[in-house]
C-alpha positions in Angstrom: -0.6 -20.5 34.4 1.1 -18.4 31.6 2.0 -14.8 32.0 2.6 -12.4 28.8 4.7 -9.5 29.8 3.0 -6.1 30.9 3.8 -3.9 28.1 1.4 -1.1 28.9 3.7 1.4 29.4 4.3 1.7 26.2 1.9 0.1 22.9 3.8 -0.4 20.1 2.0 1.2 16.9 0.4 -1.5 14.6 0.5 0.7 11.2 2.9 -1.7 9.9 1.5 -4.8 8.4 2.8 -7.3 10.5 0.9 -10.7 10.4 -1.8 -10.3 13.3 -2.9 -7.0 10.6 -3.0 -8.7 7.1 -6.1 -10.2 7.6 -9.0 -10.1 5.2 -11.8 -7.4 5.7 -14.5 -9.5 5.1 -13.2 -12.4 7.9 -13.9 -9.8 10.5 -16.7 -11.7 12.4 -19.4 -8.7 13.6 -22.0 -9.8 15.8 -25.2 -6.9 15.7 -24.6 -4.7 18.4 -26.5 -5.1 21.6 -29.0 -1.9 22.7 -26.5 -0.1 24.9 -27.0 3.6 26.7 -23.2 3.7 26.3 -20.4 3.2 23.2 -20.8 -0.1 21.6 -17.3 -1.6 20.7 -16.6 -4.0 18.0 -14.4 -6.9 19.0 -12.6 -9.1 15.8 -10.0 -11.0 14.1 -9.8 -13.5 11.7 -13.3 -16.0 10.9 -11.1 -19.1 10.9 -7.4 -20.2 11.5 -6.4 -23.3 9.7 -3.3 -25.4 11.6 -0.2 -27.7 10.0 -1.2 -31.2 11.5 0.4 -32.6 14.5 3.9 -34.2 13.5 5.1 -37.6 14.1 8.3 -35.9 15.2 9.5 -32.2 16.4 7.4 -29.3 17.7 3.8 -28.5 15.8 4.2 -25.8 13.1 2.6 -22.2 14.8 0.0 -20.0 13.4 -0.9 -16.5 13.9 -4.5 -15.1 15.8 -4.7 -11.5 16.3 -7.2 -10.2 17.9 -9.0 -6.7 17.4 -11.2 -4.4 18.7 -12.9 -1.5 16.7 -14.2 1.5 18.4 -16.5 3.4 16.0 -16.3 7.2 17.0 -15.5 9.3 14.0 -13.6 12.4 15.5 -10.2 11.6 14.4 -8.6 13.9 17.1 -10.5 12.1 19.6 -9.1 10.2 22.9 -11.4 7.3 22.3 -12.8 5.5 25.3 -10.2 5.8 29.0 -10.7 3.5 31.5 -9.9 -0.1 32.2 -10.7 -2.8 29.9 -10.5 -6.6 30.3 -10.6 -9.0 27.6 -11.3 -12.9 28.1 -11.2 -16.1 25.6 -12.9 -18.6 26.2 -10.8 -21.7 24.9 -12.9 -24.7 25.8 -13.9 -25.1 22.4 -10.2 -26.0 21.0 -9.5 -28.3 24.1 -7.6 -31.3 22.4 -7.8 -29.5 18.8 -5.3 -26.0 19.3 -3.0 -24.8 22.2 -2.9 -21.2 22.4 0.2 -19.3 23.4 1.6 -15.6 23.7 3.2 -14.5 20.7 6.8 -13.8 21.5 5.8 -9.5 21.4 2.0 -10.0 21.8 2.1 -6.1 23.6 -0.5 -7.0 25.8 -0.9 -7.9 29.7 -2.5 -11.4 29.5 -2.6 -14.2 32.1 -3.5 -18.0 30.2 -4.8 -20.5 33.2 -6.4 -23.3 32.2 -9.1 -23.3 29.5 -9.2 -19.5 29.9 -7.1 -16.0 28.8 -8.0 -12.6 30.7 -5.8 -9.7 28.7 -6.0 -6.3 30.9 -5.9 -2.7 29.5 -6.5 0.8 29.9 -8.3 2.6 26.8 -9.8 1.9 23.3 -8.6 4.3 20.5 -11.0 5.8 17.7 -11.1 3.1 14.8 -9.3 -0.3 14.6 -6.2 -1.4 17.7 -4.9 -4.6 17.9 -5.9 -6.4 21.7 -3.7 -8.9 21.3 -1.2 -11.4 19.2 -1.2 -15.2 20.0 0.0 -18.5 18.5 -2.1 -21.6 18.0 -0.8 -24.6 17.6 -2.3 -28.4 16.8 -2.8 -30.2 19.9 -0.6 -33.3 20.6 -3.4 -36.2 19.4 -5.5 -33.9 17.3 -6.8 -35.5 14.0 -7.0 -33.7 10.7 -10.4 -32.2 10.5 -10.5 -31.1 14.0 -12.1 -28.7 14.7 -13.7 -25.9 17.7 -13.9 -21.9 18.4 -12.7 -19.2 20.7 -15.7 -17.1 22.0 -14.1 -13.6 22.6 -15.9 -11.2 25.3 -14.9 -7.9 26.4 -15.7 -5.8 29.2 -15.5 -2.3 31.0 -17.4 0.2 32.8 -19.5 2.3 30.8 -18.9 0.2 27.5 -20.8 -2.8 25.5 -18.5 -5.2 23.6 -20.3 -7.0 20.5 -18.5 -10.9 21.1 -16.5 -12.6 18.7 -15.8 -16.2 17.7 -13.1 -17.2 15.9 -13.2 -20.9 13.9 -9.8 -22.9 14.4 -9.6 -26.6 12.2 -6.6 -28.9 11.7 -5.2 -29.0 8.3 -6.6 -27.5 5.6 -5.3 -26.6 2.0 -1.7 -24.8 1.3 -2.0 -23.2 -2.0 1.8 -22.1 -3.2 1.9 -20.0 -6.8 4.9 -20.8 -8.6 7.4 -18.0 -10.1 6.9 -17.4 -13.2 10.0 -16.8 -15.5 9.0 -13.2 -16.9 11.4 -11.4 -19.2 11.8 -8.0 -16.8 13.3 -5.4 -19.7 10.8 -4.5 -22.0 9.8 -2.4 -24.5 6.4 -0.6 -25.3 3.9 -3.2 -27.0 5.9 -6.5 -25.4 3.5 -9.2 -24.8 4.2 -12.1 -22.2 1.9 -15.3 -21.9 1.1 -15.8 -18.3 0.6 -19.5 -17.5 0.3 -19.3 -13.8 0.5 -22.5 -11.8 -0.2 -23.3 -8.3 0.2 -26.9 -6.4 -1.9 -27.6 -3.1 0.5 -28.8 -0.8 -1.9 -28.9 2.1 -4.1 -31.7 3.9 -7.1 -31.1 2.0 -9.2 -29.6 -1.1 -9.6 -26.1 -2.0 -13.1 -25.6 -2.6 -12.6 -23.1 -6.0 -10.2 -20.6 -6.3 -9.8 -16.8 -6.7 -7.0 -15.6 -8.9 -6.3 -12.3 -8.0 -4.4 -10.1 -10.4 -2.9 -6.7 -9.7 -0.8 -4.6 -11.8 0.2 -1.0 -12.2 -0.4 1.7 -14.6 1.7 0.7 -17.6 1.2 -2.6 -17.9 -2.2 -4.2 -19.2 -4.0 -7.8 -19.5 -5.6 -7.9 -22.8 -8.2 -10.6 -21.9 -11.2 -9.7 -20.5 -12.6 -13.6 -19.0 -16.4 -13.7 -18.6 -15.5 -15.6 -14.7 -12.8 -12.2 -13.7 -14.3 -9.3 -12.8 -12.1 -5.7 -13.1 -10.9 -2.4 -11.2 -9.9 -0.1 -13.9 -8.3 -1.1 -17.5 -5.0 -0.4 -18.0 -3.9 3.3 -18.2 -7.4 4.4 -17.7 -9.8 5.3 -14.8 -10.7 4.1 -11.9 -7.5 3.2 -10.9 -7.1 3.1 -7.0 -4.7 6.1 -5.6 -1.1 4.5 -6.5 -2.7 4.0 -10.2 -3.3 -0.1 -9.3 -5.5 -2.2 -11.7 -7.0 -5.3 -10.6 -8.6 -8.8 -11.7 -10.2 -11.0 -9.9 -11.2 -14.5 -11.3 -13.3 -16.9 -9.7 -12.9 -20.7 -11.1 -14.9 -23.6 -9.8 -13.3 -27.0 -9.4 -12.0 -29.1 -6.6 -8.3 -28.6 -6.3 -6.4 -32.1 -4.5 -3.8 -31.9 -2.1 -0.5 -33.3 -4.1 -1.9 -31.5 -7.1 -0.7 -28.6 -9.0 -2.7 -26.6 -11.6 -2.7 -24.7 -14.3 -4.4 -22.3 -16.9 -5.9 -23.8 -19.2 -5.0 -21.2 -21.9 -2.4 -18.3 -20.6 -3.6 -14.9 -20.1 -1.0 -12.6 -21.4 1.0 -9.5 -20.0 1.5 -6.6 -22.1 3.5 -3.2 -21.7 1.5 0.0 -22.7 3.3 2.7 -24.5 3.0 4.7 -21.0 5.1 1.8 -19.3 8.4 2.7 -17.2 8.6 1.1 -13.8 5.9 -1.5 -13.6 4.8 -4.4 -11.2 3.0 -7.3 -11.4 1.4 -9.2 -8.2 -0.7 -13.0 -9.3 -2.0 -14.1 -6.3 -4.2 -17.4 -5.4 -6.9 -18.1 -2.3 -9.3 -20.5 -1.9 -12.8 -19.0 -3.2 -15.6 -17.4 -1.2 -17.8 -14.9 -1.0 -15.6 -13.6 1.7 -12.6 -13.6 -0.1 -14.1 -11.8 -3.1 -15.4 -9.2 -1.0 -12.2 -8.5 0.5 -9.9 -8.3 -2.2 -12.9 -5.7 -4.1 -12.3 -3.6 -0.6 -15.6 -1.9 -1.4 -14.1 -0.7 -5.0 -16.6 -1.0 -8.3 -15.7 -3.9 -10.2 -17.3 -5.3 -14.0 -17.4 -8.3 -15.1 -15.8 -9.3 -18.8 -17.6 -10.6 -21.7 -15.3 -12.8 -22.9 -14.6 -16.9 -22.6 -14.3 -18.1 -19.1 -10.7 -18.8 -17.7 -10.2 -22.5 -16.7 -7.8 -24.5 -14.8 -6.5 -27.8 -15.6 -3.8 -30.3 -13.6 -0.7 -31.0 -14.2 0.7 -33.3 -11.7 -1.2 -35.2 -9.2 0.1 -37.7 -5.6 -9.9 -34.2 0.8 -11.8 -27.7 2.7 -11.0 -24.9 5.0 -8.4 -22.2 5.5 -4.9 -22.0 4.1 -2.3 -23.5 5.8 0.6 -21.0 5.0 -0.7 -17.4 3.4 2.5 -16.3 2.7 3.2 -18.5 0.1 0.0 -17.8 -2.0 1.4 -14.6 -4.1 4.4 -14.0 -6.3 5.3 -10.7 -8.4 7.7 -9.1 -10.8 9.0 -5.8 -11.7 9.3 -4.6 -15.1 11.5 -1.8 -16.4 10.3 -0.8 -19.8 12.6 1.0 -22.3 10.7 4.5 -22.4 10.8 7.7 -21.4 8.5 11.0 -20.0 9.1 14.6 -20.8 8.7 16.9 -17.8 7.9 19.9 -18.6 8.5 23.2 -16.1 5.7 25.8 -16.4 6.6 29.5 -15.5 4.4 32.7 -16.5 3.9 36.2 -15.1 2.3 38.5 -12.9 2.0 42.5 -12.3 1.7 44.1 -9.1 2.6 47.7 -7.6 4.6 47.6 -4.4 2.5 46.3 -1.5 0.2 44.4 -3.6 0.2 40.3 -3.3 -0.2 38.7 -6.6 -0.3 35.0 -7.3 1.8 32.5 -9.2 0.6 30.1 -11.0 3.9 28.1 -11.8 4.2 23.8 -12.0 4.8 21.1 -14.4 3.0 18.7 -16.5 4.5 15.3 -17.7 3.8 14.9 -21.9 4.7 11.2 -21.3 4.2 8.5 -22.9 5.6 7.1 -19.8 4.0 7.7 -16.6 6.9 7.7 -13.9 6.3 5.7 -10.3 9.1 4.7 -7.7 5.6 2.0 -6.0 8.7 -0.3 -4.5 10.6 2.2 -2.9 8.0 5.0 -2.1 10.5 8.1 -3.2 9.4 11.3 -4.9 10.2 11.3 -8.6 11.3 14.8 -8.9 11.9 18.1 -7.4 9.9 21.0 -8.0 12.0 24.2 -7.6 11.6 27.7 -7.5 13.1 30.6 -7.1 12.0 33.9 -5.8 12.1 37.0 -8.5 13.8 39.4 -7.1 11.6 42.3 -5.1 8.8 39.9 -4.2 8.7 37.7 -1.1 6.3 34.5 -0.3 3.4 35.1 1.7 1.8 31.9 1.0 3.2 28.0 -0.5 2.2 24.8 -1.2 1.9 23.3 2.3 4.4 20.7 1.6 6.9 22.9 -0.2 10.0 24.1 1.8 12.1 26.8 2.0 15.8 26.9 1.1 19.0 28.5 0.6 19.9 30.6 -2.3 21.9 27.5 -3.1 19.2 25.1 -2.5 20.6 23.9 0.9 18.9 23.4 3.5 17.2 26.6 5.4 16.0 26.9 9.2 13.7 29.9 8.6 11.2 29.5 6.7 10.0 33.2 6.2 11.2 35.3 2.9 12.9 32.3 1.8 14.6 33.0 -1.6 13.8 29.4 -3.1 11.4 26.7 -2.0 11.7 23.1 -3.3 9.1 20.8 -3.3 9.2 16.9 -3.7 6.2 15.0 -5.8 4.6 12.3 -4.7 6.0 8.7 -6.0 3.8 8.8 -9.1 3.5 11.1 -11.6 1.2 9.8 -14.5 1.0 10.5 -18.3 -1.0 13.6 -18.6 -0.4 15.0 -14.8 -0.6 18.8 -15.1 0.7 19.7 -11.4 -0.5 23.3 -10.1 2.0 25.0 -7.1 0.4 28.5 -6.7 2.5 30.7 -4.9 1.0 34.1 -3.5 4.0 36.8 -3.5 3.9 40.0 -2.2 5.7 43.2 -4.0 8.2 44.5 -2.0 10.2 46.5 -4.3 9.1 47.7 -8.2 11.8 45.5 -10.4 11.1 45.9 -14.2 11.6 42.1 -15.5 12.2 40.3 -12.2 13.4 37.1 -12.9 12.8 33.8 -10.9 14.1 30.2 -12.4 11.0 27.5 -12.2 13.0 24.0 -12.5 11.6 20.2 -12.5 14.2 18.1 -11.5 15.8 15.2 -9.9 15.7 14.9 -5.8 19.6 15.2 -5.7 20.7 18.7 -5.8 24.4 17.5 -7.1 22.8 16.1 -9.7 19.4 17.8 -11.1 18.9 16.0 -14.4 16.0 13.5 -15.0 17.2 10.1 -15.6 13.7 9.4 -18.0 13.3 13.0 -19.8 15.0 13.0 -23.5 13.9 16.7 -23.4 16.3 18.6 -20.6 15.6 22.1 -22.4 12.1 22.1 -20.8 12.8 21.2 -17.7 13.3 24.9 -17.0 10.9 28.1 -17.3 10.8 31.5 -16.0 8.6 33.6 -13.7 8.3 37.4 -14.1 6.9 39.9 -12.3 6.4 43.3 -14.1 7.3 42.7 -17.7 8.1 45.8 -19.0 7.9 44.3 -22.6 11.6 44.7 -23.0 12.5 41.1 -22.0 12.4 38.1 -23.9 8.5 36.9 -24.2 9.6 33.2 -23.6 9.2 32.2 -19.8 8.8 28.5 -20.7 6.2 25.8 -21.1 2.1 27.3 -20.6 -0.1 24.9 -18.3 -3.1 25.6 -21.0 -4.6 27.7 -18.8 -4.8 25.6 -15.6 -5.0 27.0 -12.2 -5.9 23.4 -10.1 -4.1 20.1 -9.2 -4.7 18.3 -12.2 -3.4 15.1 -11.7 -2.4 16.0 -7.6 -3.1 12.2 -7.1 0.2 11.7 -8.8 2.3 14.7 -9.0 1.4 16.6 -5.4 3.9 18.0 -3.2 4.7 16.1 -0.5 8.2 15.3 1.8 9.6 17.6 3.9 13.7 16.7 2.8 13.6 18.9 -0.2 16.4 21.0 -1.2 19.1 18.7 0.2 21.6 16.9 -1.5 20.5 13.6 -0.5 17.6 10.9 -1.9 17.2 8.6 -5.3 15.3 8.0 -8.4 14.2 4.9 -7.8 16.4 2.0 -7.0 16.2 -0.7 -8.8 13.8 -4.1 -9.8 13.3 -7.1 -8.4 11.5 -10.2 -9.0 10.1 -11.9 -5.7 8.5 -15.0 -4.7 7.6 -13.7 -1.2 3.9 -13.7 0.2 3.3 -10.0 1.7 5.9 -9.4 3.7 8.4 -9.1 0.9 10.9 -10.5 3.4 12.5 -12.6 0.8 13.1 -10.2 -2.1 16.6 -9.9 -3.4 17.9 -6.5 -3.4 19.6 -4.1 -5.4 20.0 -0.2 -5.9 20.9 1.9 -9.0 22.2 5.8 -9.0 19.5 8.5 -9.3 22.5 9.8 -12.4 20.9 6.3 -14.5 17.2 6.2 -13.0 17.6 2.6 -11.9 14.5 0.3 -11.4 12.1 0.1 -8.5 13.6 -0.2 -5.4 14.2 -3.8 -4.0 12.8 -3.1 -0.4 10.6 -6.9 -0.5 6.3 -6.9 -1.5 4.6 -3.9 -2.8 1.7 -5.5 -0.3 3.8 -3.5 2.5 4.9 0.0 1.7 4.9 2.2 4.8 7.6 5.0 3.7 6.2 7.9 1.6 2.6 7.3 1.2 3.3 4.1 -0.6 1.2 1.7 -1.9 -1.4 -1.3 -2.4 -1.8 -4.5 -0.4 -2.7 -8.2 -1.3 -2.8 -9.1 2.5 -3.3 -12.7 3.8 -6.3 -13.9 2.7 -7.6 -10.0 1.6 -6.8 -6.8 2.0 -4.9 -5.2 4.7 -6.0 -3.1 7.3 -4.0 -0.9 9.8 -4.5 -1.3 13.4 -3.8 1.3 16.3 -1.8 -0.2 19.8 -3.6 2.0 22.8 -1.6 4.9 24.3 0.7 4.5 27.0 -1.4 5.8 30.3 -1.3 4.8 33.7 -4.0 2.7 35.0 
């Protein structure tokens, strides 16, 4: 009998994107629910496992399996189901193909005897929690090919549990994308051919592929191939919230262990005139209808019109899942000689004492660059204001914060004489950000002045690494112009009252106003899979701008709001561990 620890005293959150939770949204086997009086839970994981053979010598090569359970009700604030739940897995069906293991933190109570698993726990959170993580392994004796399931059941009082099967097979292909040898300063207009390459260095064919492309707002692929469908062209809409385009390009063929491939023809990568900070993900699966609908993630794609992207070998030495996911993607980060001119937008407003008036101060960016820190996740700039003098702030952005006179930090937040507000990590070409602030008149000052600033996060040092126009990062709010001041109170937001452009250039963070934080560090090029656990590092000063910060695979951004994921095999999803509670 095997034991797995009891860690239900405390679930560890499954947000991050460890490996049980990079699995592809359309693997998730769903079985039609059973009539049930009571909730109907969902229980999943991934359709099929694939395993390195046995070896001749040493211990077999492990593989992931988590499992899942999804639990449908839609009030976010909700408990979810409380009471004791008990999961089993049948394992007959990979007796002499797979052993099964505990992962060394699966978080779960689980007891492994014989050709069965019971996991014990109390509660199923609202929307998507990990049951379990386990290893698999190929079974001394197993042949390549081999192949069985796990049937997954659950069970508790009250409750109906749709089962789940899960496909596990010996060997299988590897696909492994080479690094390509991208030139990573740029200029505007720069056009670099593509020519990626992949070798299969599994135990069998890949049955097709899909070439899945991402890349970010200023950078663009020119072609448009009749066998690639697309999410968004270059610089325009839809892009997905963190301004992502993607490609994805189905290409028939049988592709031969011992082989590698290539295109054909390379597709080319070219910077846009609104390029800064730019990344590039090219990543390769085995094709099907499930992997397709995955990596769409129910996004609006169109197909191109133009000749069909092919594949040819390069070097030669018999279909299933990959052997090793994590070596399927590579990606670069471009830096683009270019800049974006932030522009501070003041105004004015009248009001007799008593009266509230509103505000209608921000910034705009008049580009050509759009600005986004998508490595490191860190606001570009500071919005910063400060309070005219016989006014006080009855109402603020909800994410701005209330400082010192100085800009330090400030443990009241009431009549603060400055707030400071961080954007989001992107700010795009165009972006025309609205912070409305309601004052109230507390005194009657003719020409009451208050200082509207865009600017860097660090206090100490306020310029904008990327503006060539520092005069405009500053304008002027007045209340009760008597005419006898200067007219001038700084860039006009052309009459806008909204969020334009909020997706990019919100508020957000709640560290403004101290003297601590970056512009971006700087770029890397990476040959991990979606952890980013191999990417070389490296920072830059926010005083020079630097690149985009060196913290591994854009596939797993989980500080400030950060950004897209090429999971294993799909898209990734977040999963939630159950609350600590006592059975």
């Amino acid at each position: 009998m095997t034991r797995l620890s009891p860690r239900t005293a405390l679930r560890r959150t499954a947000g991050g994107f460890a490996a049980a939770g990079l699995l592809a949204a359309g693997s998730l086997a769903v079985a039609a629910p059973a009539q049930a009086d009571g909730p109907v839970f969902t229980l999943g994981g991934p359709a099929e496992t694939a395993l390195h053979p046995y070896p001749e010598t040493g211990s077999p090569q492990k593989s992931s399996l988590g499992l899942t359970v999804h639990n449908p009700d839609p009030d976010e604030e909700s408990m979810g189901y409380e009471g004791e739940v008990t999961y089993t897995l049948d394992l007959s069906g990979i007796a002499g193909v797979a052993e099964l293991t505990p992962a060394e933190d699966t978080g779960s109570d689980c007891e492994i005897t014989g050709t069965t698993a019971v996991c014990h726990d109390w509660g199923v959170y609202a929307g998507l929690s990990s049951i379990a993580d386990f290893d698999l392994a190929a079974a001394k004796g197993s042949k390549d090919g081999a192949s069985g399931t796990i049937e997954v059941t659950g069970s508790a009082d009250g409750v109906t549990f749709t089962p789940f099967s899960t496909k596990v097979t010996v060997g299988g292909p590897d696909l492994v994308m080479k690094q390509l040898p991208f030139k990573q300063e740029l200029e505007p207009g720069d056009v670099q051919p593509a020519p990626i390459t992949f070798t299969n260095k599994g135990t069998t064919a890949a049955d097709g592929v899909l070439l899945t492309l991402r890349y970010s707002r200023g950078m663009e692929i020119p072609e448009r191939y009749a066998n690639c469908e697309y999410n968004g062209e270059a610089g325009e809409e839809p892009f997905d919230g963190f301004a992502w385009a993607t490609a994805l390009c189905s290409v028939p063929g049988s592709y031969e262990p011992g082989a590698t491939y290539t295109l054909a023809e390379p597709l080319s990568v070219k910077a846009t005139e609104r390029a800064f900070y730019d990344t590039f993900i090219y990543r390769i699966n085995e094709d099907s209808a499930a992997q397709r609908s995955a990596q769409r993630a129910g996004a609006a794609f169109t197909r191109g019109t133009g000749p069909e992207l092919t594949m040819k070998q390069v070097t030669s030495s018999a279909r299933g899942a990959d052997l090793n996911p994590w070596d399927n993607q590579q990606e670069i980060d471009f830096r683009t000689e270019n800049t974006a001119n932030f522009v501070a937008v003041g105004g004015k407003a009248d009001g007799d004492v008593g009266e509230t008036v509103t505000a209608d101060i921000g910034f705009r960016n008049d580009g050509p660059a759009w600005i986004g820190y998508i490595r490191s996740g860190e606001p570009v700039a500071a919005f910063d204001f400060t309070v005219p003098e016989g006014a006080e702030v009855t109402r603020k952005p909800e994410s701005c914060r209330g400082v010192t006179a100085d800009g330090k930090y400030r443990e009241d937040q009431n009549r603060a004489p400055r707030y400071v507000c961080n954007t989001s990590m992107t700010v795009r070409d165009g972006a025309d950000v609205s912070l409305p602030f309601d004052l109230k008149i507390t005194a009657l000052v003719p020409n009451a002045d208050g200082a509207v600033r865009i600017r860097n996060t660090w206090l100490s040092d306020p310029e904008l690494p990327f503006d060539p126009k520092p005069a405009d990062n500053t304008a002027r709010l007045v209340l009760n112009d008597d005419g006898s001041g200067s007219e001038d109170t700084g860039g006009t937001s052309d009459g806008a009252t909204g969020t334009g452009g909020a997706t990019e250039g919100s508020a957000g963070g709640d560290t403004a106003g101290q003297d601590s934080g970056t512009s971006g560090t700087s770029g890397t090029s990476s040959g991990s899979g979606p952890s980013g656990s191999t990417g070389s590092s490296g920072t830059a000063s926010a005083s020079t701008g630097g690149g985009l910060a060196s913290t591994g695979s854009v596939a797993l951004m989980a500080s400030g709001g950060a950004v897209m994921a090429l999971a294993v095999g799909g898209v990734l999803y977040a999963t939630n561990r159950r609350r600590a509670r006592q059975a």
